[in-house]
C-alpha positions in Angstrom: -2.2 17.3 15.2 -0.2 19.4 12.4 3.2 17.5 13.7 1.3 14.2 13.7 0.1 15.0 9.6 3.6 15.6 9.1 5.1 12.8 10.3 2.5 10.6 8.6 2.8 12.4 4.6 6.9 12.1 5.0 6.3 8.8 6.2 4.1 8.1 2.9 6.5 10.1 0.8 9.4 8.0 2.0 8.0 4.7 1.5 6.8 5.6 -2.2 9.5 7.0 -3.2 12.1 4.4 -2.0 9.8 1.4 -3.6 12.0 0.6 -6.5 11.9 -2.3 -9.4 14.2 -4.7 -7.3 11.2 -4.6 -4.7 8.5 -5.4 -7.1 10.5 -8.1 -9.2 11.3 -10.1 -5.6 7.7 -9.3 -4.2 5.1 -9.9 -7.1 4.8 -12.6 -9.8 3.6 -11.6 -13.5 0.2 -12.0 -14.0 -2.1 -12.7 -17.0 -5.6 -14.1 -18.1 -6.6 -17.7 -16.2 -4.7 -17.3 -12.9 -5.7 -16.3 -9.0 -4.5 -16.0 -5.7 -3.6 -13.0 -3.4 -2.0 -10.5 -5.7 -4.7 -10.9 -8.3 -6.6 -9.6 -5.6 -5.0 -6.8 -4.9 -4.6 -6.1 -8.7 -8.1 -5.9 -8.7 -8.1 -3.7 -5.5 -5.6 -1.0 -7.4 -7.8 -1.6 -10.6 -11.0 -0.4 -8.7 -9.7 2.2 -7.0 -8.6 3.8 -10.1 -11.7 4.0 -11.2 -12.3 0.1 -13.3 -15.6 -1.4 -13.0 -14.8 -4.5 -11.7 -14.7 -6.9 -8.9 -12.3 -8.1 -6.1 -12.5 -12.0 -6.7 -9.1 -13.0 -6.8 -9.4 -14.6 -10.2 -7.9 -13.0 -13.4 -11.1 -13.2 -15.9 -11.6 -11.4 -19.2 -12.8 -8.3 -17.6 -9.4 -7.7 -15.3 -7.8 -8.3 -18.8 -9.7 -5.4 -20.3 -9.3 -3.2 -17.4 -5.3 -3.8 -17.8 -5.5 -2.8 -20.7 -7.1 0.3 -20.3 -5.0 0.9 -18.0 -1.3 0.6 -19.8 -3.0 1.8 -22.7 -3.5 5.1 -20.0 0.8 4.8 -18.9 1.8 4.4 -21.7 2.5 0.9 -21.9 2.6 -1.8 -24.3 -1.5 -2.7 -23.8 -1.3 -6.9 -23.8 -3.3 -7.6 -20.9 0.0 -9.2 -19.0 0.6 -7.3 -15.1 5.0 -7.4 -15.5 6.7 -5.3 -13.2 6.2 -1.9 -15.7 2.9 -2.2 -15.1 3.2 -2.8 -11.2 5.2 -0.2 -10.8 2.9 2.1 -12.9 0.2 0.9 -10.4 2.0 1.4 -7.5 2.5 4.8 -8.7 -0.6 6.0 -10.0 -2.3 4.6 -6.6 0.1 6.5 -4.3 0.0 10.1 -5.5 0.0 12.6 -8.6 2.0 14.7 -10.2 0.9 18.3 -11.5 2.7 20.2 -13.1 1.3 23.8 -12.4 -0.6 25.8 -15.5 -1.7 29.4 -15.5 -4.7 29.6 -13.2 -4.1 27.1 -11.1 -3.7 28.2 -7.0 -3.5 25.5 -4.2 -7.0 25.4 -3.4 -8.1 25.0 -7.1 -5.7 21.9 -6.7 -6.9 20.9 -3.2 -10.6 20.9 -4.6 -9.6 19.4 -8.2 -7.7 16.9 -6.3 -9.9 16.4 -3.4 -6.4 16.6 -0.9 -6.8 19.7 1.7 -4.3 22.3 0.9 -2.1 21.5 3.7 -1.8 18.3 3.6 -0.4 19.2 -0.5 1.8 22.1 1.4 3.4 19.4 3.4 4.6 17.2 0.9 5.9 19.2 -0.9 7.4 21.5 1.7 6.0 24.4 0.6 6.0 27.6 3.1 3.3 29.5 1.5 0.5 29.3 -0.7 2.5 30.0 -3.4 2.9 28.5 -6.3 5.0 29.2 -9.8 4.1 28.2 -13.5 5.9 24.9 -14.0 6.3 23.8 -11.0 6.1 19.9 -10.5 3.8 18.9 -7.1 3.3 15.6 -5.8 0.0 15.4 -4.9 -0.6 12.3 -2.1 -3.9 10.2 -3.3 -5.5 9.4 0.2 -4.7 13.1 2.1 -3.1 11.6 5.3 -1.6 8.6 3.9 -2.9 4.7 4.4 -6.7 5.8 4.9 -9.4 4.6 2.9 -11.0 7.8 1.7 -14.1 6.3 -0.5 -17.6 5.4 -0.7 -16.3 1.9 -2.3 -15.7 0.6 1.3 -18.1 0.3 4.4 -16.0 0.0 6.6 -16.7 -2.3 9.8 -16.1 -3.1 13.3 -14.2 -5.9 14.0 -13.9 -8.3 17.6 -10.5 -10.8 16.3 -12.1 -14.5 16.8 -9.8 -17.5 17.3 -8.8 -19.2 14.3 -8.6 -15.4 12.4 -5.7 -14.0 9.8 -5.7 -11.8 8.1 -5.6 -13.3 4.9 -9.2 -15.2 6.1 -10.8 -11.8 6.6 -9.7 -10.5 3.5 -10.9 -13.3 1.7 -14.4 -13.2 3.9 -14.7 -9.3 3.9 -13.8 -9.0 -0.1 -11.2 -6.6 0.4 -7.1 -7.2 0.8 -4.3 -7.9 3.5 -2.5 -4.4 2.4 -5.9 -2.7 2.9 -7.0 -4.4 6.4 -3.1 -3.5 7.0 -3.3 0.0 6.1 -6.8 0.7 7.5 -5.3 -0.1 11.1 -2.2 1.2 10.9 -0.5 -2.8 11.3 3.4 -2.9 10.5 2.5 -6.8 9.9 0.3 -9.6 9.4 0.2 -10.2 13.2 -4.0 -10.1 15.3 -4.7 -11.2 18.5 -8.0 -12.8 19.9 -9.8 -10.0 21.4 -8.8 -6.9 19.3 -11.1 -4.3 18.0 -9.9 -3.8 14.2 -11.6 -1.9 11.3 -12.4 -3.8 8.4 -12.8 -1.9 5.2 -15.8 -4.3 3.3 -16.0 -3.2 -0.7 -19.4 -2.4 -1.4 -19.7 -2.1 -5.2 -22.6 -4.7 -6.8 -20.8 -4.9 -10.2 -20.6 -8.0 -12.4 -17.7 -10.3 -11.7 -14.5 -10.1 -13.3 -14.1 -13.5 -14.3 -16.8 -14.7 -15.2 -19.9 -12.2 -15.8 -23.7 -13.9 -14.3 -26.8 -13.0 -16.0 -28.9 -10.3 -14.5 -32.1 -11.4 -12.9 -34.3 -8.9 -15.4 -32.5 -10.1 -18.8 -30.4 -11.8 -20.6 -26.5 -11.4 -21.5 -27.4 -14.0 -24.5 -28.7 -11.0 -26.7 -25.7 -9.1 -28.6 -24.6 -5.9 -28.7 -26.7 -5.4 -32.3 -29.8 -6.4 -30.1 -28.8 -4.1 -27.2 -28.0 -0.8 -29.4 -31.9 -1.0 -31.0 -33.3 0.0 -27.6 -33.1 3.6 -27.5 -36.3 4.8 -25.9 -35.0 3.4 -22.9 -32.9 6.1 -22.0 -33.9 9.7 -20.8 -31.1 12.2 -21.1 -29.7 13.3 -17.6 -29.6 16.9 -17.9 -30.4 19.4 -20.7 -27.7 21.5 -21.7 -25.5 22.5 -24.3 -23.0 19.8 -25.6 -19.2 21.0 -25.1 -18.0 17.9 -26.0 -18.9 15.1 -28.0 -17.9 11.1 -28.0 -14.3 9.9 -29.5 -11.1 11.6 -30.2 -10.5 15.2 -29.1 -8.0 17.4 -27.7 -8.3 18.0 -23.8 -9.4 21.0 -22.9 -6.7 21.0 -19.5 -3.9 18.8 -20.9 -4.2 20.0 -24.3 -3.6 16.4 -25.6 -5.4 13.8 -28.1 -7.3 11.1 -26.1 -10.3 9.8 -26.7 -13.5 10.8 -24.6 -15.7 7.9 -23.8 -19.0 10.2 -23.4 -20.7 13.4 -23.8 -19.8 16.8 -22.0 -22.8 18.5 -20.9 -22.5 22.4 -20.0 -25.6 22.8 -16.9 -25.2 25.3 -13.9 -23.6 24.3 -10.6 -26.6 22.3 -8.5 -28.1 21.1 -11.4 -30.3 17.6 -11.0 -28.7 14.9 -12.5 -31.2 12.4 -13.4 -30.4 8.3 -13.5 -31.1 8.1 -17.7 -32.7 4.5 -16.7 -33.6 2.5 -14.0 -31.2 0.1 -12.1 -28.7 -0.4 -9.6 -26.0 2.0 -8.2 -22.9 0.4 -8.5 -20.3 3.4 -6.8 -21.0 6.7 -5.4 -17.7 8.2 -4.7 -14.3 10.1 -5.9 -13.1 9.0 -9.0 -9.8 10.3 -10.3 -9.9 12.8 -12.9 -14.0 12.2 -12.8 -14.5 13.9 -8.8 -17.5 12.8 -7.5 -19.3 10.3 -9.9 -21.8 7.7 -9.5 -22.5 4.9 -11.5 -25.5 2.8 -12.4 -25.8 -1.3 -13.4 -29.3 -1.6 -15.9 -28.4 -5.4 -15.8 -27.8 -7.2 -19.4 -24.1 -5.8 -19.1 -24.6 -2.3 -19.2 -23.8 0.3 -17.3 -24.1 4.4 -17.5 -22.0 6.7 -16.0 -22.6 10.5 -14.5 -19.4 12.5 -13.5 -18.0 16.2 -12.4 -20.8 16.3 -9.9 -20.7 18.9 -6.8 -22.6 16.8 -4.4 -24.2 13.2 -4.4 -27.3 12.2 -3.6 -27.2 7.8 -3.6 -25.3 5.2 -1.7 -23.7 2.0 -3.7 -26.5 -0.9 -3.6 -29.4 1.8 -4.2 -32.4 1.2 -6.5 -33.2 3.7 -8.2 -35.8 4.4 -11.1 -35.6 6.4 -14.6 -35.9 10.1 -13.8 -34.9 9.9 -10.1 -32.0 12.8 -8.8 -29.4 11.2 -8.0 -26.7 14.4 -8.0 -25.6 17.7 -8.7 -23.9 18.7 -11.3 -20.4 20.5 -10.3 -16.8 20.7 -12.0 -15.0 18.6 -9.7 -12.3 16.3 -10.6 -10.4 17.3 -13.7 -12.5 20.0 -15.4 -12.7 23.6 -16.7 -16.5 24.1 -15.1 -19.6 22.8 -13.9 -20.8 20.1 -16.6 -21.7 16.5 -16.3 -19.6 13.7 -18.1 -22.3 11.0 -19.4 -21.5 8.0 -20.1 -22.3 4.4 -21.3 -20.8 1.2 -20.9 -21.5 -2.2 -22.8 -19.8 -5.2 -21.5 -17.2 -2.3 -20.5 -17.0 -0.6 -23.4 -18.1 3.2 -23.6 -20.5 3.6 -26.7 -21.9 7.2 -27.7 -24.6 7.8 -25.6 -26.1 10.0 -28.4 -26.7 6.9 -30.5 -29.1 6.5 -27.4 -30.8 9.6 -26.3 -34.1 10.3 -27.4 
């Protein structure tokens, strides 16, 4: 079994690392606002999995534009909205593995935990011998542990019988998810199914608003504006009680010790502590985020959406209803943090606003 992990994170290692910018400029087009197809698909797919609230639809709406954005703005990028082959590359990057560079206090299972990667599989890519580690030190860190598999509650993944008439491409399209990921999920070396064959098909689960072009919830209206929407502030209960470490908008990182802006509120609680839904709605994702751990997230309808992250353990499945006041974690320090606190959050139309602005 060791061997068999080895062979698969050298395999993983070898492929990222020989994927240069000759590859990407003869295998994907530029993409920008008002086009589809395939690879605006598995834009979206990369989008999601780094933690964008959006859908896999195939067609490059105003919300994929924003969540570019955010996303070059993040790399370092000029932020226009337009996917050229900087920002695939960055992509293909940021969805393969991390790099850490090591800081005092950090030991491999602080990273294996932060990082949600068992130790061993970190030790392997980086052909380490021991546990040790040194100040400074750069380590890749591989995003899916054994390389290929899909490793999140975004995905329900299903059971598969290949019919006659079936591609890939058609399940894709039919199971909302991508060729790559089908691909990867099965171990294929190409596009190639037979009539017959059991495959696993990994289905994306998230109920979010589509990317292109946003429908109206069933219990209200998108036609009221943002002016209405920030009057309503008895609506929202705060998740936990606790002492406020840090506030909404620019600050200095308490790990990376650099300016960024923080789209919510730090909450300081014990580890275990209930973390309440602030209002009633929808779960949208209940999974690993990266840099948030374990997170969920909640739809209210009327484009808005809160968000509860750090958490130790969690308690609801994507597609959930769940009202004002129910548990739906515990609070915990995973992902990037210092120690056990939630990360609220909400979202209008995308957009984080200060949540204290809507506490009670």
């Amino acid at each position: 079994m060791k061997s068999k992990s080895l062979v698969i994170v050298s395999l993983l290692l070898v492929l990222i690392l020989s994927f240069t910018a000759s590859d990407l400029e003869a295998s994907y087009r530029t993409l920008q606002q008002g086009m589809d197809g395939r690879d605006v698909r598995e834009l979206q797919e990369n989008l999601v999995m780094l933690g964008e609230g959006i859908v896999i639809d195939g067609k490059f709406g105003p919300a994929t534009r924003r969540a570019v954005i955010n996303f070059q703005q993040k790399s370092d990028l000029i932020p226009d909205g337009v996917v050229g082959r900087q920002t695939w590359n960055k992509l293909k990057e940021a969805i393969s593995f991390d790099v850490h560079k090591v800081r005092r206090g950090d030991s491999l299972s602080r990273l294996a935990a932060t990082y949600n990667v068992p130790a061993q599989v970190i030790r392997e890519a980086n052909n380490l011998n021991s546990d040790m580690i040194r100040i400074g030190q750069e380590l890749i860190i591989p995003k899916t542990a054994l390389g290929g598999g899909i490793d999140t509650d975004l995905y329900d993944v299903k059971s598969y019988s290949v019919q006659r008439g079936d591609t890939l491409e058609r399940l894709a399209s039919r199971y909302n998810t991508t060729v790559r990921t089908i691909k990867n999920m099965n171990n294929f070396t190409s596009d190639r199914i037979r009539v017959g064959q059991e495959i696993k098909i990994p289905q994306l689960i998230l109920n979010m608003p589509s990317s292109s072009n946003v429908q109206p919830s069933s219990n209200s209206s998108r036609n009221s504006s943002r002016e209405e929407r920030n009057t309503r502030k008895s609506e929202y209960i705060w998740p936990v009680r606790g002492r406020i470490t840090s506030g909404f908008g620019y600050r200095i990182h308490p790990i990376t010790n650099q300016r960024h802006f923080h789209g919510g509120i730090d909450i300081a609680v014990p580890k275990g502590t209930p973390v309440k839904a602030s209002r009633t709605g929808t779960v949208l994702s209940s999974g690993w985020i990266r840099g948030f751990g374990e997170t969920v997230t909640i739809d209210h309808g009327d484009g808005i959406v809160t968000l509860y992250a750090h958490n130790s353990r969690l308690l609801v499945r994507p597609g959930q209803r769940v009202n004002q006041g129910d548990i739906i974690s515990k609070a915990g320090s995973t992902g990037v943090s210092t120690g056990p606190h939630v990360d609220f959050r909400i979202l209008i139309d995308n957009e984080p606003v200060n949540p204290m602005e809507y506490l009670d």
